[in-house]
Structure formats: structure tokens, C-alpha cells
C-alpha positions in Angstrom: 0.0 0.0 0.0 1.0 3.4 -1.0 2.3 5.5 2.4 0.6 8.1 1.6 -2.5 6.3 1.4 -2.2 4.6 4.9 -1.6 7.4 6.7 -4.5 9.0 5.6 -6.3 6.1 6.0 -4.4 5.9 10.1 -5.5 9.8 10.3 -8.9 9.0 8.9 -9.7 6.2 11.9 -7.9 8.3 14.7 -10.3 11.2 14.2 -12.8 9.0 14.1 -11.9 6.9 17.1 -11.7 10.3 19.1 -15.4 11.0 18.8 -17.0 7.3 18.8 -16.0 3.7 20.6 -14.2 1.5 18.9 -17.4 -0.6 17.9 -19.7 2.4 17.0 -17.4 3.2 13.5 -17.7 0.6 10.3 -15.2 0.2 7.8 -17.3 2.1 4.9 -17.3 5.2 7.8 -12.6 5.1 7.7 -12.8 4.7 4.1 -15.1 7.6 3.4 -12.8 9.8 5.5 -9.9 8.8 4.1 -11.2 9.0 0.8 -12.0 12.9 1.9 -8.6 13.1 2.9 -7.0 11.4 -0.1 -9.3 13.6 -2.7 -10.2 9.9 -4.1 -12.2 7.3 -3.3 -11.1 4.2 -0.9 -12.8 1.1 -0.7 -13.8 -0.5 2.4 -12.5 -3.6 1.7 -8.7 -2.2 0.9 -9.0 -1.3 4.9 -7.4 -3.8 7.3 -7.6 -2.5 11.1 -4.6 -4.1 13.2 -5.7 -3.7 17.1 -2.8 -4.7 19.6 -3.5 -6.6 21.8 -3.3 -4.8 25.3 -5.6 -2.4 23.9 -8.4 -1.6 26.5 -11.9 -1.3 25.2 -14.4 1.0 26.9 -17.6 -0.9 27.0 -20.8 -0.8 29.1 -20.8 -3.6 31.2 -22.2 -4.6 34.4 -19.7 -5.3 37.1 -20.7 -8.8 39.0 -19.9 -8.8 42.4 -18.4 -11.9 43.9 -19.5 -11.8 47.4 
């Protein structure tokens, strides 16, 4: 992949990321950004999202109590 292009693509996710959670953005939402950024259409499917592993999630739920 161009370096250009994944960078934007990288930019495209991060803004997104800073507004939604993780689960709330789709594919065809990063590739319509970075094709804004870009000046060019990207495809969804020419997206691949690498998520390391110790990479904490926020998501709403309950907290069972042991006792």
C-alpha cells in the first residue's frame, strides 16, 4: 500500500476513534474519510484495522460482584 495512502487512512480512523468507541465506527465510515482526505475514493475492503493486543476497550458492562 501506497504510504501516503495509509496514513491517511491511520488519520482517517484516529479522528474517528476520538469522537465514537471502537465498535460504534464501520469500515465504509474510515474509508469515506480517508477517501476525503486522499481527494479519491477508498474502498472498504482495501482497509485492514490491526488492534494490539493490550488495547483496552471501553464498553458498558455490568460489574458482577463476587461476594
Amino acid at each position: 500500500m501506497n504510504p501516503d495512502k495509509k496514513q491517511r487512512i491511520m488519520q482517517a480512523a484516529e479522528q474517528l476513534f476520538r469522537t465514537r468507541r471502537f465498535h460504534e465506527i464501520t469500515l465504509e465510515e474510515i474509508a469515506r474519510e480517508a477517501g476525503r482526505l486522499l481527494g479519491r475514493p477508498v474502498a472498504p475492503e482495501s482497509i485492514i484495522i490491526d488492534v494490539p493486543e493490550p488495547v483496552s476497550f471501553e464498553i458498558d458492562l455490568p460489574v458482577l460482584d463476587a461476594g
